[in-house]
C-alpha positions in Angstrom: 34.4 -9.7 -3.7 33.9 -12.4 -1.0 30.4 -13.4 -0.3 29.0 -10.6 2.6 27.8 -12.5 6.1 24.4 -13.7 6.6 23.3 -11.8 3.2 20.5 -14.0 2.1 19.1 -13.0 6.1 19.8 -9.5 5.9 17.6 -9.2 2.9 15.0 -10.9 4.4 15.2 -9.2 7.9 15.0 -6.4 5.8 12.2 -6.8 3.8 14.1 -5.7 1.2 11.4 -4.4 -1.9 11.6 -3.0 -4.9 11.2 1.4 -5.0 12.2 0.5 -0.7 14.6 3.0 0.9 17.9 1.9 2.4 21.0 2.9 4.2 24.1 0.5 4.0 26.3 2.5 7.0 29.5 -0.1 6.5 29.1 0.1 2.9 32.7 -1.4 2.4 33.0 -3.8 -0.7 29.4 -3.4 -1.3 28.1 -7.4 -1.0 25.5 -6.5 0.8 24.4 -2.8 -0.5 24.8 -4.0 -4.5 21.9 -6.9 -3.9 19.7 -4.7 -2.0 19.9 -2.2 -4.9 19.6 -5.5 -7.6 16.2 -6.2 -6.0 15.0 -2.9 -6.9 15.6 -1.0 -3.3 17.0 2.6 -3.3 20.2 2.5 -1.8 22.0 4.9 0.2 26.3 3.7 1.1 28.4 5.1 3.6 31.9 4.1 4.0 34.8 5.6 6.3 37.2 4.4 4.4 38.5 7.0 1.6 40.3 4.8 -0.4 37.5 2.1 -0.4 34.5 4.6 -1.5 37.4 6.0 -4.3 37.8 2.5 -5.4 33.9 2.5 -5.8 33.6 5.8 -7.4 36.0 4.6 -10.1 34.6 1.2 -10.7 31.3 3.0 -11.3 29.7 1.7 -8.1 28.3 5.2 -7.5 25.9 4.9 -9.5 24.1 1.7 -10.9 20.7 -0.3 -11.6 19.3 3.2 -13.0 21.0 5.5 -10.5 19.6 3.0 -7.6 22.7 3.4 -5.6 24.6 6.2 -4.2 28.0 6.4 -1.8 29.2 8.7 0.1 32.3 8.9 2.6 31.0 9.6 5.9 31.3 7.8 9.7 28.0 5.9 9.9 27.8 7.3 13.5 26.4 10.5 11.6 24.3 8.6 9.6 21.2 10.8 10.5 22.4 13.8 9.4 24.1 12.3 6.1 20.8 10.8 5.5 19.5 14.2 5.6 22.2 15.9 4.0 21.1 13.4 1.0 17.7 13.7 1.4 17.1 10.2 2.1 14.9 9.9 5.1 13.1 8.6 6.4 13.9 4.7 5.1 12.7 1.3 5.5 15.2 -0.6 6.3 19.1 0.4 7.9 22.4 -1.9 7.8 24.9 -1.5 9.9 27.9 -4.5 9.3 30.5 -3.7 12.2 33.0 -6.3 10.7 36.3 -5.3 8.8 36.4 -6.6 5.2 39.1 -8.8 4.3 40.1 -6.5 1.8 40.7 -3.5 4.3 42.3 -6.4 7.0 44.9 -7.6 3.5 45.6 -4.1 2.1 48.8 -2.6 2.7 49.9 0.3 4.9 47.5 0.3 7.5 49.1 -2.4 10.2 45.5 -3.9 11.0 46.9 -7.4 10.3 49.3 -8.7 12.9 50.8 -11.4 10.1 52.2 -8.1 7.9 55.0 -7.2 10.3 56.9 -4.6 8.2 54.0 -2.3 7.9 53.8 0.7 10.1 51.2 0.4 13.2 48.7 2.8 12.2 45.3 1.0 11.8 43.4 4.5 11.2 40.4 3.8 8.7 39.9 7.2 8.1 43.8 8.9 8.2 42.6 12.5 8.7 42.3 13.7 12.6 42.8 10.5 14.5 46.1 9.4 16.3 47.5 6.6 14.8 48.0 2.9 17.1 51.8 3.9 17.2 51.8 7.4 18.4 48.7 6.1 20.6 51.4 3.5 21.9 54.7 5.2 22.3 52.5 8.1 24.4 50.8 5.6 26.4 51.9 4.3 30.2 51.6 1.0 31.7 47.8 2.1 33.2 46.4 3.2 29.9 47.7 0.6 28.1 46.2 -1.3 30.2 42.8 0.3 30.0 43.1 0.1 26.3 43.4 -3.4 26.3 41.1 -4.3 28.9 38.2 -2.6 27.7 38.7 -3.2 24.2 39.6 -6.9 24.0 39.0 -8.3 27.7 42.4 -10.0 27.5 43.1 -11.9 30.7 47.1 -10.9 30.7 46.6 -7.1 29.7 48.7 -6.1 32.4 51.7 -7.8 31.8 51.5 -6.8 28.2 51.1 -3.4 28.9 54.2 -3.5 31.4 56.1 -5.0 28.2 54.9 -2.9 25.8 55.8 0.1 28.3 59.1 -0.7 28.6 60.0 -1.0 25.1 58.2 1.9 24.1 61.1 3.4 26.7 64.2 2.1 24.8 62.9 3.2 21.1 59.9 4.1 19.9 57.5 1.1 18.4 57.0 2.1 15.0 55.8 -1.0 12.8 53.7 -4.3 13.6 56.5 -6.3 13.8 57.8 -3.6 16.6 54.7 -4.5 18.5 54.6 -7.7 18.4 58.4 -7.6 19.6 57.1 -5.8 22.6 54.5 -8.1 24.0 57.9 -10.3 24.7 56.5 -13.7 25.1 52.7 -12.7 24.5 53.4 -12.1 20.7 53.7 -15.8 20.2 50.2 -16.5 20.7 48.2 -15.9 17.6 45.0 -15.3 19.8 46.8 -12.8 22.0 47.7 -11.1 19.0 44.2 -10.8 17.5 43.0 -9.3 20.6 45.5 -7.0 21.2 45.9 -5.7 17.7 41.6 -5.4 18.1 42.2 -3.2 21.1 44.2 -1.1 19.9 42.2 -0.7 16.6 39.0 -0.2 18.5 41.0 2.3 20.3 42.2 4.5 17.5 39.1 4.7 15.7 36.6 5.4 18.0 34.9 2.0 17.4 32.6 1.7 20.4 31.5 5.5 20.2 31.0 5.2 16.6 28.6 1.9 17.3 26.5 3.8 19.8 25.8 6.9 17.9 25.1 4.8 14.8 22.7 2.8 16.0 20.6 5.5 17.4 21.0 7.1 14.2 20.3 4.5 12.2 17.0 4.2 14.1 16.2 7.5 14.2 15.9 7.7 10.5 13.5 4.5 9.8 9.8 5.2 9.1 7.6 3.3 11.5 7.7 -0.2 11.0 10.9 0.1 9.1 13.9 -2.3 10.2 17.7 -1.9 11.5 20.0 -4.9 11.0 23.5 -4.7 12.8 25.9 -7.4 12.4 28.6 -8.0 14.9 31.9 -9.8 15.3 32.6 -10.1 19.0 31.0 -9.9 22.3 31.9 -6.6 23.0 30.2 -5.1 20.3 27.2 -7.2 20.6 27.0 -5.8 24.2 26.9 -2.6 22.9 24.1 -3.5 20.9 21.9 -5.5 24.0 22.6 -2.3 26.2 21.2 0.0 23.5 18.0 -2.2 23.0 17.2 -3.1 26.4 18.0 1.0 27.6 15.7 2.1 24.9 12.9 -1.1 25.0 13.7 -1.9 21.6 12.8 -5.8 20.9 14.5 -7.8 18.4 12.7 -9.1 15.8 15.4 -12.0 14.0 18.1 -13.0 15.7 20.8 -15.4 14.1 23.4 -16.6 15.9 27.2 -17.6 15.1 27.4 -20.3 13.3 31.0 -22.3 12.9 30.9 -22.9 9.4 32.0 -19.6 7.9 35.3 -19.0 5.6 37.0 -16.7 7.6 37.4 -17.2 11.4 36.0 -14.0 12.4 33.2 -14.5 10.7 32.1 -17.8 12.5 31.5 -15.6 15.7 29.1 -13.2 13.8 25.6 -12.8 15.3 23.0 -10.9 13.3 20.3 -9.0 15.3 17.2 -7.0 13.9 14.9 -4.3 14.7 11.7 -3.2 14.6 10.7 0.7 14.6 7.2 0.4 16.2 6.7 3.9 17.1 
């Protein structure tokens, strides 16, 4: 297990106390939700991700420092009424880490990596009920690609990718990442064209930005007063998300840690912690 983002400040942010109450919505590998429960806190996981929370289950994660932790499968964009459902609420302190763990990015199967070209393109965390990136795809035209990759990732040449992508989606369906990539044409040279595009698309199929906005109203719906929210995220979209929320519902910050370049993993130098107060 690689060492979680800006643990030490989440902790902190959070207050975190022994016999506290917390929710870990992104419980994933558990970096951050283990150490809240080894200092004592009550701690509440949710993961998407089936396999992730079996692998948890099995390990004995469930259930450790005398029963201090408990996961659950669940989207943390119902993490209200899971909190409920659990009778844990209302709680001091919320997390909410919108970043993919390198785990889920380096399993196989799943075609989140654009560097594993054989797998098939379907990037869904959670495999029941959504459409997968290649169906979404191959029953895409040129204007909703386009959409899809505009709002998602903000990449400057979306429309000439999506006119690409198009095109080769006419002459046989794209079925892997490495059929993808073959469709941008000249795009899928470019490493960072590749990130965004394969981000698109993965916000795309898995509800991402939805999922961020009902969570975080969730999440603060279920703190006592006084009680703290920290949401971690990875790019400026999400962030926005985030500002929008606050500002629409005159929520101030409380900490606020910026990106810092000296992180292992590339995505995680662009992470920006933010937390929140629950004053009334």
């Amino acid at each position: 297990m690689h060492t979680p983002v800006y643990l030490n400040e989440v902790l902190e942010g959070l207050q975190v106390h022994s016999g506290g109450m917390y929710i870990d919505g992104t419980y994933g590998e558990g970096g951050h939700g283990r150490e809240i429960s080894r200092l004592g806190g009550k701690l509440l996981g949710i993961d998407l991700d089936e396999e992730q929370v079996a692998r948890t289950r099995e390990s004995g994660g469930w259930k450790v420092e005398d029963g201090n932790l408990k996961v659950v499968q669940g989207n943390y964009a119902d993490i209200e009424q899971i909190a409920k459902e659990n009778d844990f609420f209302p709680v001091d302190g919320v997390l909410l880490d919108l970043g993919l763990s390198m785990d889920q990015l380096n399993r196989a199967g799943k075609g989140l990596s654009f560097k594993k070209l054989d797998e098939p393109l379907d990037m869904r965390i959670q495999k029941t009920g959504n459409q997968s990136a290649a169906d979404l795809v191959n029953a895409s035209n040129t204007d909703e690609l386009y959409e899809i990759f505009t709002r998602n990732s903000e990449e400057i040449d979306s429309w000439e990718i999506a006119l690409s992508v198009n095109r080769a989606t006419r002459v046989k369906p794209i079925k892997t990442v490495g059929d993808l990539i073959e469709a941008m044409g000249t795009f899928g040279a470019s490493e960072s064209i590749k990130r965004r595009i394969f981000q698109a698309l993965r916000i795309e199929v898995n509800h991402e930005f939805e999922n961020i906005e009902k969570g975080i109203e969730g999440g603060y719906a279920v703190l006592k007063v006084n009680g703290r929210m920290a949401v971690i995220t990875f790019h400026s979209l999400e962030d926005r998300l985030v500002k929008q929320w606050a500002r629409k519902n005159m929520v101030k910050e409380v900490v606020k840690h910026l990106s810092r370049g000296d992180r292992t993993a590339k995505f995680e130098s662009s992470a920006v912690l933010r937390i929140f107060e629950k004053k009334i």
